[in-house]
N, C-alpha and C positions, 0 to 999 in steps of 0.2 A: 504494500500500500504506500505511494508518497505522502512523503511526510510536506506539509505546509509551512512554511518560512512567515511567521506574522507578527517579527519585530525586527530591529534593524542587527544588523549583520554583529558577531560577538565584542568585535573590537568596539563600533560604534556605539552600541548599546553598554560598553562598562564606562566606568570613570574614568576621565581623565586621567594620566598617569604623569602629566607634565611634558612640557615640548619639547618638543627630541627634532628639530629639524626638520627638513624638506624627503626624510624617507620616507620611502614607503612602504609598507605593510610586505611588501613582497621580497625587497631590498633588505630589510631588517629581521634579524632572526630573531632577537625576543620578542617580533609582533608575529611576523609568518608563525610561529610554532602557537598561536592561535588562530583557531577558524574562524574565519569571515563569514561564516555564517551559523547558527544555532544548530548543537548535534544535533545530527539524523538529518536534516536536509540536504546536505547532498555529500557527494563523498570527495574527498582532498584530489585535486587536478582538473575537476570540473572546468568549464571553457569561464564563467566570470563568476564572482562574489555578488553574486542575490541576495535581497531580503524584500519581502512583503510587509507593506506597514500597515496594516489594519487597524479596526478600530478597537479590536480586541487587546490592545498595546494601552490605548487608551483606559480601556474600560476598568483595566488593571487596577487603576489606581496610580495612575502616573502622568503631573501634574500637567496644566497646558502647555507650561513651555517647554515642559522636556518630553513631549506625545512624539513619537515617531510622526515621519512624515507623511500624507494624506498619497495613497499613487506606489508606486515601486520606484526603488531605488536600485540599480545596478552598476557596483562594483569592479571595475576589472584595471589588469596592469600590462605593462609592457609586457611583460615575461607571456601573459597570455594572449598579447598580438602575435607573439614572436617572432621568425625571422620570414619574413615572406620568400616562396620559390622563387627562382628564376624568371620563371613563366610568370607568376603574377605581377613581377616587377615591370616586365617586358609588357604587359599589357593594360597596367595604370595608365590612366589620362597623362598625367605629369608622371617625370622621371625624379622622384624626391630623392635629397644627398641622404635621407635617412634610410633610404633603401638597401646601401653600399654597402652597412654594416652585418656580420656574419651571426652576430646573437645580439637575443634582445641586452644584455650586459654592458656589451658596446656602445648599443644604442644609446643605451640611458646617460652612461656616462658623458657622449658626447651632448647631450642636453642639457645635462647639470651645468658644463664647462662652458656653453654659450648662451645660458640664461648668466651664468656669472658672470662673461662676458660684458653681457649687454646691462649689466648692474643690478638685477635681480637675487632674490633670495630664494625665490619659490613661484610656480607658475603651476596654474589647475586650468583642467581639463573638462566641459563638462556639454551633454550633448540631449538636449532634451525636447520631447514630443508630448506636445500640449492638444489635448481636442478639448470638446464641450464637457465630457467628465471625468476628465485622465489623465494625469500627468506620471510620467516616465523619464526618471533621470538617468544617463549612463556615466560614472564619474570616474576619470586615470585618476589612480591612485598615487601613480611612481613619484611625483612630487609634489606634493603636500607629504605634511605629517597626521600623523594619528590623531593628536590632540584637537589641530584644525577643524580636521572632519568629525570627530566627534561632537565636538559645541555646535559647529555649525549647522548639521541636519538633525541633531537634537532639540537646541533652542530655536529650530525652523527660523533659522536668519535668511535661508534661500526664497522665503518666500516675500520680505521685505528688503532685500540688498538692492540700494539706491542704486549701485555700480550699473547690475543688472539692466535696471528698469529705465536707466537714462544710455544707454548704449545705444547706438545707431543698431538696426537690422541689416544695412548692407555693407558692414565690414569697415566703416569708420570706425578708429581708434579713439575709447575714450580716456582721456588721461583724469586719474581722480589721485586726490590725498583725502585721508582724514581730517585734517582742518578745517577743508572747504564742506565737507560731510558733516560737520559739526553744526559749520555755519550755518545750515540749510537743514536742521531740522525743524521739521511741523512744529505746530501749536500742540495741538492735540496731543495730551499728557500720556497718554497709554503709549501712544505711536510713539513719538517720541522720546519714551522711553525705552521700546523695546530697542529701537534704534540705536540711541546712544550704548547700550549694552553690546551692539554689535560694533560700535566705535571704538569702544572701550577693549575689548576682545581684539580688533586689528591691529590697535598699537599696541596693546601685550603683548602680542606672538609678532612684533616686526614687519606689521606689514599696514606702513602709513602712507605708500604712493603706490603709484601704478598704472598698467597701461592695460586696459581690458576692450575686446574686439569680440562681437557678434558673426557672425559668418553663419550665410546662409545654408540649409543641403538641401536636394534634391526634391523629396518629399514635403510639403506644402507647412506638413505641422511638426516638422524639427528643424531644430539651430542648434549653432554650436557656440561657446562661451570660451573664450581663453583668456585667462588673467594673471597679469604676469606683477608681481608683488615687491616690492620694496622698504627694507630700513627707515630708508631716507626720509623724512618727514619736507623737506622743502622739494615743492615740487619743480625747481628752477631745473634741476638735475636732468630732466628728459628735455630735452633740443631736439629740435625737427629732425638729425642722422639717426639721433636715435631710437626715436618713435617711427621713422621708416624701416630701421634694422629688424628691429618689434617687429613690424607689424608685416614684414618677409619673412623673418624666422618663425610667426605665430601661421601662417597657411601655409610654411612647409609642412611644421608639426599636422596644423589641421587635413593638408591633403593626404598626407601618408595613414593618418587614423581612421580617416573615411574610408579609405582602400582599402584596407588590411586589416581592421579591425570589427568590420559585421559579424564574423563569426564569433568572435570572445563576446560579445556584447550582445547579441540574440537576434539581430534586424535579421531578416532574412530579403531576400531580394523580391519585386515586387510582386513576381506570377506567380508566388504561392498563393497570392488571395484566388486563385482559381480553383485552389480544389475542389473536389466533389466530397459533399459530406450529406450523409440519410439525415432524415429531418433529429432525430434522437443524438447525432454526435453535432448537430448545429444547438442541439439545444445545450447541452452536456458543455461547449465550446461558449457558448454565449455565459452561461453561469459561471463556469470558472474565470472568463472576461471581469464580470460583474464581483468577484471575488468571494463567492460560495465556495465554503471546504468541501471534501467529499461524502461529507456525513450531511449535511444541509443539503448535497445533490442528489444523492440518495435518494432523501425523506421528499423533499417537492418534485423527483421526476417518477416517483414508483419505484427504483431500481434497489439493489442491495449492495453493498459496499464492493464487493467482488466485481460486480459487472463495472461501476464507474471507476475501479482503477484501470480493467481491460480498457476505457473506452480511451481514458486520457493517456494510456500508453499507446492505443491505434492513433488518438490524435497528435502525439508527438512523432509518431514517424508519417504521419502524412504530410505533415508542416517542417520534419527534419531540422528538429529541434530536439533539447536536452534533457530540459527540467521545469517545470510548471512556471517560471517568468518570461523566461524566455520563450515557452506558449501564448502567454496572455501578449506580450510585444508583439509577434510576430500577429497574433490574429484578432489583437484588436478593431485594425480598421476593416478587417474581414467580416467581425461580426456588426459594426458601425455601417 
């Protein structure tokens, strides 16, 4: 029987352990040697780090602002892009310099070296599909730190970060500090305050400037977010060479991860919304969409627990996918 993911991943969901830097969960062995996701859902080498955030997280007894996030969150690292063939490189749109490298190891490090480069501390990665009742984030983990990510989809800052929300959609760079973030907060005391909590949070962990860029993709209801973080508190530091350096080096990063990276993260390409399903695995599909366990699908389709793990294991090889998020990704706009 699959087992259900219905809090955020283990790392995320504990405390705080203090900031360790721009590693990442995958890159670090006293984080890797805990799962990214809650025992029994899935087994250690899976394609990315899942979690379901339901309301059952909430219902627990666990306060607003630290309620897991509304939608699914997914996980994943360089290590599980890893090194694309031959062939795939050869038949990428663009020829990315990040392609050249032989393991994801390489890879990474040469990232770390030209975010340093370009005066950075830490740069995230994050790639998310919005419709009418769904939101889906897929988040690299390789740099940021643990700590970061924790507060941040705990105390749901993703869902008020001015950064975000004042970004161009077509790939203008926006250059923000914290001060001017300060300046510009609402009246409205609540707002305002959660805000300032997220201000307060960015200069803790080092990261008081920066240059964050929207980029479009292919499908109507995802974008991608890259934000590249700094110390520096005066924002005089980024000059027009190197807000153009950014903002070259942030859609190499972005082209290589839309290439190469569908399969760690669950997108599947688009003709799978064709397949053929009997009215009972559409229905079966539509609920697990909707995020019904398989005891609640059960009990409202008639069926006994046996038949609905057979169906959602046929529906994961018809859709050629891994593990029940990467289901609901793939066949949301199927069942929409």
């Amino acid at each position: 029987m699959e087992h259900e993911c219905d809090t955020l991943p283990h790392w995320l969901a504990g405390s705080p352990q203090g900031e360790t830097g721009p590693a990442s969960a995958a890159c670090n062995p006293a984080v890797s040697a805990q799962p990214a996701y809650p025992a029994g859902t899935r087994q250690p080498g899976a394609s990315a780090h899942a979690a379901e955030a339901s309301s059952t997280s909430r219902s627990a007894g666990r306060p607003a602002t630290g309620a897991a996030p509304t939608g699914f969150l997914t996980l994943f690292t360089e290590e599980e892009i890893g090194t694309p063939s031959p062939a795939a490189r050869r038949s990428a749109p663009f020829i990315s310099p990040l392609g050249r490298f032989n393991n994801a190891q390489d890879r990474i490090e040469f990232v770390r070296r030209r975010i340093k480069q370009l005066g950075f501390e830490s740069f995230s990665y994050t790639a998310t599909r919005t419709s009418a009742h769904h939101k889906t984030m897929f988040v690299l983990t390789s740099y940021e730190s643990q700590t970061w990510l924790t507060r941040y989809f705990r105390e749901r800052y993703f869902d008020m970060d001015p950064r975000v929300a004042l970004a161009s959609p077509t790939g203008m760079p926006l250059l923000w500090n914290t001060a001017d973030m300060r300046a510009d907060l609402p009246r409205a005391q609540l707002r305002s305050e959660r805000l300032s909590g997220l201000i307060d949070m960015l200069e803790a962990t080092g990261r008081k400037s920066g240059i964050l860029t929207q980029m479009p993709l292919p499908e109507p209801e995802l974008s991608a977010s890259l934000c590249f973080n700094s110390e520096i508190g005066n924002p005089r530091w980024m000059t027009e060479s190197i807000v153009a350096e950014t903002l070259m080096f942030a859609h190499t990063i972005h082209e290589f991860i839309w290439t190469h990276a569908k399969s760690a993260i669950g997108i599947a390409p688009a003709q799978q919304q064709r397949v053929a399903l009997s009215q009972l695995q559409h229905a079966v599909l539509k609920a697990v969409v909707q995020g019904q366990r398989d005891k609640e699908i059960a009990y409202f389709l008639g069926l006994s627990p046996h038949n609905v793990d057979y169906h959602l294991r046929r529906l994961r090889q018809l859709f050629n996918v891994r593990n029940r998020v990467q289901l609901i990704n793939v066949a949301h706009a199927y069942v929409s």
